[in-house]
The first five atom37 places (N, CA, C, CB, O) and aatype in JSON, in Angstrom:
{
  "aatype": [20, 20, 20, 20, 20, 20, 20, 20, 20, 20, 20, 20, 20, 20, 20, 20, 20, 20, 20, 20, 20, 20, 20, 20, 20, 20, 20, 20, 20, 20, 20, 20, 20, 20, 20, 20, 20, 20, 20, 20, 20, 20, 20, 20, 20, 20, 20, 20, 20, 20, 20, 20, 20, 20, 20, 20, 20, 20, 20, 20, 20, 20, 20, 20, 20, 20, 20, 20, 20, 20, 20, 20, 20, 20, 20, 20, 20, 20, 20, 20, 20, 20, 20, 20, 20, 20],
  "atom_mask": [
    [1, 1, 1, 1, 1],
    [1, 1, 1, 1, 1],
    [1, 1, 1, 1, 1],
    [1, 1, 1, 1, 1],
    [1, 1, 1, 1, 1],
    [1, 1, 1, 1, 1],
    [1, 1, 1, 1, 1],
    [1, 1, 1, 1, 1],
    [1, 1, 1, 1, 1],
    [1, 1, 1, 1, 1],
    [1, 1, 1, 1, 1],
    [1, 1, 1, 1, 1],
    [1, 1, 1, 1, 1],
    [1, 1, 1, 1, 1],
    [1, 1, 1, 1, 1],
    [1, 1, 1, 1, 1],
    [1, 1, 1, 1, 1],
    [1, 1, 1, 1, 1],
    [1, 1, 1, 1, 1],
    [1, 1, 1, 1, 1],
    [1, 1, 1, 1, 1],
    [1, 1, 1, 1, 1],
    [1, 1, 1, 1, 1],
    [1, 1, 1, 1, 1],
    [1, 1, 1, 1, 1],
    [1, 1, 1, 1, 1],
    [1, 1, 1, 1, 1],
    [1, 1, 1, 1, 1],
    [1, 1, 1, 1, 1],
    [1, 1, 1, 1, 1],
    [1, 1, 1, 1, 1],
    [1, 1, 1, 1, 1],
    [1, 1, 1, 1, 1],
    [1, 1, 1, 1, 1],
    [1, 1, 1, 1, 1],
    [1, 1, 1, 1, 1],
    [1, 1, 1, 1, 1],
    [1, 1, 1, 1, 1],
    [1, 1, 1, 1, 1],
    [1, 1, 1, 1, 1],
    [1, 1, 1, 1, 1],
    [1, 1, 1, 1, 1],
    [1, 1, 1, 1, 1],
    [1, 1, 1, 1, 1],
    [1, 1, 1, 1, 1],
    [1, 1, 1, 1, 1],
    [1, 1, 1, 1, 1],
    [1, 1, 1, 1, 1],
    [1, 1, 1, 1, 1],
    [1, 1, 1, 1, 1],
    [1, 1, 1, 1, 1],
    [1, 1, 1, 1, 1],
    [1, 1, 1, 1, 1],
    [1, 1, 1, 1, 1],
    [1, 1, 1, 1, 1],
    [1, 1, 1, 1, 1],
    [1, 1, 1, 1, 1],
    [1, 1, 1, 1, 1],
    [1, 1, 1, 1, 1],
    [1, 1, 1, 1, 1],
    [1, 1, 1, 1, 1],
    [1, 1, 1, 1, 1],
    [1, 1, 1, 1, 1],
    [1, 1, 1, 1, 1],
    [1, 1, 1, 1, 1],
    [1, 1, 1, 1, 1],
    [1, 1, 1, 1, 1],
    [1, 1, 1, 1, 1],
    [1, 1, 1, 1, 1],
    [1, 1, 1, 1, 1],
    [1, 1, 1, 1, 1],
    [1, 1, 1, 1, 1],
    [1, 1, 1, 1, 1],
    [1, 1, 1, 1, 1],
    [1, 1, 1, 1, 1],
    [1, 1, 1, 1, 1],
    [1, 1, 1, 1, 1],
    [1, 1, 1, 1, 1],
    [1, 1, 1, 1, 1],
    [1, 1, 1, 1, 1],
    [1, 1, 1, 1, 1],
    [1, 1, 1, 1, 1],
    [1, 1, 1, 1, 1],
    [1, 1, 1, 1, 1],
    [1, 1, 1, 1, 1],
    [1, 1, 1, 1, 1]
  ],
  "atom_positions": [
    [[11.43, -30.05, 40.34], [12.42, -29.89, 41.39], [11.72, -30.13, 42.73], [13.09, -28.45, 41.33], [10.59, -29.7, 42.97]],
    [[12.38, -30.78, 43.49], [11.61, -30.98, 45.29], [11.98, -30.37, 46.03], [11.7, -32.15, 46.13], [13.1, -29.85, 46.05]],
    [[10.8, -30.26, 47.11], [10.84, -29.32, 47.59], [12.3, -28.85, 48.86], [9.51, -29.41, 47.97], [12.53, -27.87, 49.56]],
    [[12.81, -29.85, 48.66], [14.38, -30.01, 49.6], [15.51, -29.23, 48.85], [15.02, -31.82, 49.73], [16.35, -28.46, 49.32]],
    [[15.29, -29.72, 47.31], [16.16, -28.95, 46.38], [16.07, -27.5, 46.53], [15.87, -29.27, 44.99], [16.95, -26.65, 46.66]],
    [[14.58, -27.39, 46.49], [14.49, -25.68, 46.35], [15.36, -25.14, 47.65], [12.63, -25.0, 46.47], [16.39, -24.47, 47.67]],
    [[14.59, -25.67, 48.7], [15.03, -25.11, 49.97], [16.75, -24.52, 50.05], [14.75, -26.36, 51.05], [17.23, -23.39, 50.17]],
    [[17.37, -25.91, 49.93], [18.72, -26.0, 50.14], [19.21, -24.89, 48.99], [19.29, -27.6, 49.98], [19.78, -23.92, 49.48]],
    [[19.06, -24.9, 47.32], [19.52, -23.6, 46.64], [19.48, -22.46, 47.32], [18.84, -23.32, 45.54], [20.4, -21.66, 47.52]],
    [[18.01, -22.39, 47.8], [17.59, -20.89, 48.48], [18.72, -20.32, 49.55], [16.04, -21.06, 49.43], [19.07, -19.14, 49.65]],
    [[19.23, -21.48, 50.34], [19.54, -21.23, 51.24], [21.28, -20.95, 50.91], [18.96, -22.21, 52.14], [22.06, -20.32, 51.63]],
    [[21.55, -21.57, 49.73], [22.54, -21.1, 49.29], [22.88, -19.64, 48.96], [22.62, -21.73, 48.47], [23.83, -19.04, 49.46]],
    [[21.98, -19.11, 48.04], [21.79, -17.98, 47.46], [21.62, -16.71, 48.89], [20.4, -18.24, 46.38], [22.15, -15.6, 48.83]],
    [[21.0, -17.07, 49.78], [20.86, -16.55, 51.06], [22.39, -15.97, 51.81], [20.16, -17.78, 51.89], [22.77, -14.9, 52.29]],
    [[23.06, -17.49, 51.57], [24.34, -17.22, 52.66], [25.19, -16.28, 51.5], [25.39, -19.0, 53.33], [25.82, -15.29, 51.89]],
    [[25.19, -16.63, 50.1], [26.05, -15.99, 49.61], [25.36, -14.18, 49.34], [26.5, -16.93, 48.3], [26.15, -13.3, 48.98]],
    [[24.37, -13.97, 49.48], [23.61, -12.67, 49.09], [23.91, -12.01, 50.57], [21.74, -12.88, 48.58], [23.95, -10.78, 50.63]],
    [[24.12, -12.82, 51.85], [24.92, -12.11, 53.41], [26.29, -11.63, 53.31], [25.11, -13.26, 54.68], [26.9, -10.73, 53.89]],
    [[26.63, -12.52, 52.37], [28.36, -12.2, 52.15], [28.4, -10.82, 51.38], [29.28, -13.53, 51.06], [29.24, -9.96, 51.65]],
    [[27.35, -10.66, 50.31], [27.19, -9.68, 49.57], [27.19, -7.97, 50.15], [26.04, -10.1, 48.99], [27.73, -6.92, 49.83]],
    [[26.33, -8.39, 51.07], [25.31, -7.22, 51.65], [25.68, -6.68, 53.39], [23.52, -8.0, 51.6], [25.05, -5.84, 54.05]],
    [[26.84, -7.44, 53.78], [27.18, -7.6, 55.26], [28.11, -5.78, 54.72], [28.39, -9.58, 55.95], [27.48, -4.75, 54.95]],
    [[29.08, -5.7, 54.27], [29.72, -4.8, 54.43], [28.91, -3.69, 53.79], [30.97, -5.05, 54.01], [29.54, -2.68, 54.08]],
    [[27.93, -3.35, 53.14], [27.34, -2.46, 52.49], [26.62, -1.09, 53.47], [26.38, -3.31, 51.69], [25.55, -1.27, 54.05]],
    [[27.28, 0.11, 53.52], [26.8, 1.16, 54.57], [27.32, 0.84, 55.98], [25.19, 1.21, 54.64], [26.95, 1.56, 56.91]],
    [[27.99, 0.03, 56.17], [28.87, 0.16, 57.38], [29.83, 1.0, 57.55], [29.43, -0.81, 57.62], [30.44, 1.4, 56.55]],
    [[30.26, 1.54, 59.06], [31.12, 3.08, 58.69], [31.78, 2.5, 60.16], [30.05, 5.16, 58.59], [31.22, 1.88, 61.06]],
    [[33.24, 2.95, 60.02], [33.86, 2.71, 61.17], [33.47, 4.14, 61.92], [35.48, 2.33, 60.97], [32.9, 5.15, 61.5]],
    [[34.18, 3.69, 63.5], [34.08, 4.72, 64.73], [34.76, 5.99, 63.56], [35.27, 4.2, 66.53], [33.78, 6.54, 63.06]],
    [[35.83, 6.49, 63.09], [36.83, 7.17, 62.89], [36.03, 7.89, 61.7], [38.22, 6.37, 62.68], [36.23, 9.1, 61.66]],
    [[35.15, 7.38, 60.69], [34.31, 8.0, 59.36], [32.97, 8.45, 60.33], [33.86, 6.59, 57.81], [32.34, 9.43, 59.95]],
    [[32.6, 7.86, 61.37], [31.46, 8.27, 61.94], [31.87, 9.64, 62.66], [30.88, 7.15, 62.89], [31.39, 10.73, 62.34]],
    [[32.67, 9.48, 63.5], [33.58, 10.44, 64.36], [33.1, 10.51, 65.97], [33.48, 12.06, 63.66], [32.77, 11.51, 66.6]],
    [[33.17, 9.08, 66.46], [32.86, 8.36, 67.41], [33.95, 8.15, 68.32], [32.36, 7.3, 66.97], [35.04, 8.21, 67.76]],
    [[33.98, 7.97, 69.31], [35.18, 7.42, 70.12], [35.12, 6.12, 70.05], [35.27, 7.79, 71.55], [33.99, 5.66, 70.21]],
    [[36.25, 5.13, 69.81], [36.45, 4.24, 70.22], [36.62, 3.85, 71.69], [37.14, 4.07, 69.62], [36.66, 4.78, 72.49]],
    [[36.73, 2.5, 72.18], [36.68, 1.76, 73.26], [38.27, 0.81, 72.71], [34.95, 0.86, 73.46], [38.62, 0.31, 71.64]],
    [[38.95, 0.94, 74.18], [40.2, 0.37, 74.56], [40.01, -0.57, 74.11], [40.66, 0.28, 75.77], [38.97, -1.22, 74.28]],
    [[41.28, -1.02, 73.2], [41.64, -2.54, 72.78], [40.11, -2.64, 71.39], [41.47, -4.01, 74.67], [39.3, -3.56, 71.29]],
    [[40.14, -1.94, 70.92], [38.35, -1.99, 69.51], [39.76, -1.49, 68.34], [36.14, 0.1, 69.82], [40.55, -0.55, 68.31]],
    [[39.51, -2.85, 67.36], [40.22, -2.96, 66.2], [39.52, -1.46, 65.49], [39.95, -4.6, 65.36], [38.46, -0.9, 65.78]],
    [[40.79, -1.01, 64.22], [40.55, -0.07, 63.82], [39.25, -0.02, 62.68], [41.74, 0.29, 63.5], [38.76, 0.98, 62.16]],
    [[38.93, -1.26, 62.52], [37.96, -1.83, 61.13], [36.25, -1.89, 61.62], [38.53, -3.78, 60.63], [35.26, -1.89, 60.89]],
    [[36.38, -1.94, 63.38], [35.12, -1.77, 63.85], [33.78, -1.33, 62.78], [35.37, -0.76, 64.89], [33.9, -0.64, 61.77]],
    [[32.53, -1.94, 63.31], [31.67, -0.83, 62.63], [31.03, -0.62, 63.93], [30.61, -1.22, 61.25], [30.87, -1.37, 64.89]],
    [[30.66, 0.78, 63.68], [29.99, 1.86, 64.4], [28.46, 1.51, 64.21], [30.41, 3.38, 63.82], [27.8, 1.25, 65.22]],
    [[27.94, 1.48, 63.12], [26.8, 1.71, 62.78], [26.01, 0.0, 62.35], [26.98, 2.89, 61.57], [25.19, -0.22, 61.46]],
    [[26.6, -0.94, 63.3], [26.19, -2.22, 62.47], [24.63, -2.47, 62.82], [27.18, -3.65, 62.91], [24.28, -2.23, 63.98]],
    [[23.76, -2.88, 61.98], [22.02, -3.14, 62.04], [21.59, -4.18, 60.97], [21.07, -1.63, 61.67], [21.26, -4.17, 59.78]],
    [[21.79, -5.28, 62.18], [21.56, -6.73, 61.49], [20.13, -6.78, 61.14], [21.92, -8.04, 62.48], [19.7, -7.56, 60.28]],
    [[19.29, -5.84, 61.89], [17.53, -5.78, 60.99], [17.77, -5.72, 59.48], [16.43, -4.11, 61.36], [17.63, -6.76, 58.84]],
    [[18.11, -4.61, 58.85], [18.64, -3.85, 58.28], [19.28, -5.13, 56.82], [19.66, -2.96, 59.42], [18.92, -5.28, 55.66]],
    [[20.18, -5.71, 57.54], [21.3, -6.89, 56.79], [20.44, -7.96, 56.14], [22.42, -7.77, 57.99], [20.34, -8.57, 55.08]],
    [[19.83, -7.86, 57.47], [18.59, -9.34, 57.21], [17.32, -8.98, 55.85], [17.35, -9.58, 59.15], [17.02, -9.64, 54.86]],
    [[17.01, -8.18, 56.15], [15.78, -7.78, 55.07], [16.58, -7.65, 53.74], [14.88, -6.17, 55.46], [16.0, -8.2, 52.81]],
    [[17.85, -7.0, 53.39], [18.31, -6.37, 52.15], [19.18, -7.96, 52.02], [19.31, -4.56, 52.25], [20.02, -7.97, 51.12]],
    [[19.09, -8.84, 52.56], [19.64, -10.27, 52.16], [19.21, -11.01, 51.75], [20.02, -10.92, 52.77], [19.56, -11.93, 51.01]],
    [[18.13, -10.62, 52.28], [16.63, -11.84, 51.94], [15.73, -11.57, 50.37], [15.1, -11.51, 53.49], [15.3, -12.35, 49.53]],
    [[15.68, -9.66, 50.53], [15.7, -9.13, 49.39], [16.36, -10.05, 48.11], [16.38, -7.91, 49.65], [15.82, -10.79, 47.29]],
    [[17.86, -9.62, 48.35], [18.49, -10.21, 46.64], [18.59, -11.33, 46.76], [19.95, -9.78, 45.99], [19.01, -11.71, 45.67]],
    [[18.46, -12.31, 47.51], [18.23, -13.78, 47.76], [17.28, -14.25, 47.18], [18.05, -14.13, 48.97], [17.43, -15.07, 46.28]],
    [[16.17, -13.86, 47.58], [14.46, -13.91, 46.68], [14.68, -13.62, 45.19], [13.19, -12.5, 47.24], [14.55, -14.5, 44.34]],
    [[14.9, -12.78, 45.01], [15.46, -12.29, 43.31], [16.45, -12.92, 42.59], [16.07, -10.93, 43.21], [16.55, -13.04, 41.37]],
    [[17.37, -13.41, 43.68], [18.56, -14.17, 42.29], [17.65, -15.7, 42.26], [20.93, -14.53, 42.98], [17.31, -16.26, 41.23]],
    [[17.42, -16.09, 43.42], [16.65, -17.23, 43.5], [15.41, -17.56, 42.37], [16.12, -17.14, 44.84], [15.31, -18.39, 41.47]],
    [[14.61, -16.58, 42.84], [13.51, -16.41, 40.99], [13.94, -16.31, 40.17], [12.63, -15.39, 40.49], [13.35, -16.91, 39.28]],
    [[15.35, -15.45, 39.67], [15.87, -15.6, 38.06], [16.59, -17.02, 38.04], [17.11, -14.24, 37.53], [16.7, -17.51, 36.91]],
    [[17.03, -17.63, 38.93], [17.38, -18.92, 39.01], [16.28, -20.02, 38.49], [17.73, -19.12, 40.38], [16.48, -20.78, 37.54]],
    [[15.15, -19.98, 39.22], [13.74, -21.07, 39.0], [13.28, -20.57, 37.72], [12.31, -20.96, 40.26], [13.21, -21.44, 36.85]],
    [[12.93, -19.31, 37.37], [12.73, -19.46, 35.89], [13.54, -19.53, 35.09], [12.17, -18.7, 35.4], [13.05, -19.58, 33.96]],
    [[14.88, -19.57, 35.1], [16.09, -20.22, 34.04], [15.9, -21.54, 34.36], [17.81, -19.78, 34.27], [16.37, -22.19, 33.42]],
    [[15.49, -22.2, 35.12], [14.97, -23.64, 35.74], [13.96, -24.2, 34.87], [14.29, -23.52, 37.25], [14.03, -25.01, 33.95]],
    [[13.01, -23.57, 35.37], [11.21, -23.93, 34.04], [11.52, -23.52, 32.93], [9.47, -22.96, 34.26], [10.94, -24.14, 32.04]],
    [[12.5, -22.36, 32.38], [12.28, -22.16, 30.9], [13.34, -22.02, 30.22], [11.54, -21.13, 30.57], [13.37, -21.47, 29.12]],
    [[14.15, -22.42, 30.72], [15.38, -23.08, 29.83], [16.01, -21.8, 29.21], [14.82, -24.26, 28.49], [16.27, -21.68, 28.02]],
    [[16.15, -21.22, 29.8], [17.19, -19.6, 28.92], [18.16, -19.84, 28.78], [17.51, -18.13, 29.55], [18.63, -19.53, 27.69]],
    [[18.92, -20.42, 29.59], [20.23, -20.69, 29.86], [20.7, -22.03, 30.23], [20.56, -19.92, 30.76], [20.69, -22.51, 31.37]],
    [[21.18, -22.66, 29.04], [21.38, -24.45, 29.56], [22.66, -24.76, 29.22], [20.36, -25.72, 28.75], [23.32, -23.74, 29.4]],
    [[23.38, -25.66, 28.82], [24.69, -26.57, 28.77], [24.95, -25.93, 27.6], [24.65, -28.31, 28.74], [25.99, -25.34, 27.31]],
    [[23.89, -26.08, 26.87], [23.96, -26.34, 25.42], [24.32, -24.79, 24.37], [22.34, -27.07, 25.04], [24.64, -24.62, 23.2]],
    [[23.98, -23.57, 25.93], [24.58, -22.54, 25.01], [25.65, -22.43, 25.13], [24.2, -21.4, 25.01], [26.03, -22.35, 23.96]],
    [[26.85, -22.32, 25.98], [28.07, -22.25, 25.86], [28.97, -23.36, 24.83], [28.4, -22.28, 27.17], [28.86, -24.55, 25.13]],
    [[29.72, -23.05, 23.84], [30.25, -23.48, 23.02], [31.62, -24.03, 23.65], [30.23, -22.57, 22.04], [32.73, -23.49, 23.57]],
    [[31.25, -25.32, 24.35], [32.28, -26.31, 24.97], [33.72, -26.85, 23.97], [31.31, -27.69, 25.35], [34.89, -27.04, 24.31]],
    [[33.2, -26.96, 22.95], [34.22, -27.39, 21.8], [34.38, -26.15, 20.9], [33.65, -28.74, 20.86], [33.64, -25.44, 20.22]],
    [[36.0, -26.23, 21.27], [37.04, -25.54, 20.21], [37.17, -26.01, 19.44], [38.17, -25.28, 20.36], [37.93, -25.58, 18.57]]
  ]
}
């Protein structure tokens, strides 16, 4: 695999492991027991910490990504196990 391929998967696995991990421990003003600010949707988060988002993204990103490359080098999982024909 080259090294563009890898990149670009990674970076797949990345955006979708943000989608994963963006709402996880976020708490609105109202569960915190915060005041809101005039015209602040009710869905706000109070407590948002993109440090926080970034590391625990990159986390399961790295990990699905490695069970990905070694189903890659060692063939665990190929075409040939799912039983295509009924």
């Amino acid at each position: 695999m080259q090294i563009t391929s890898i990149l670009a998967i990674y970076i797949l696995f990345w955006v979708i492991s943000a989608f994963i991990m963006l709402p996880i421990g976020i708490r609105t003003h109202d569960e915190v027991g915060e005041a809101k600010v005039l015209g602040q949707a009710d869905s706000a988060p109070a407590n948002f910490r993109p440090k926080i988002v970034l590391i625990r993204t990159t986390l399961l990103a790295s990990a699905l990504f490695a069970l990905f490359y070694a189903n890659y080098e060692f063939g665990w999982i190929t075409s040939e196990t799912f039983a295509w024909d009924s």
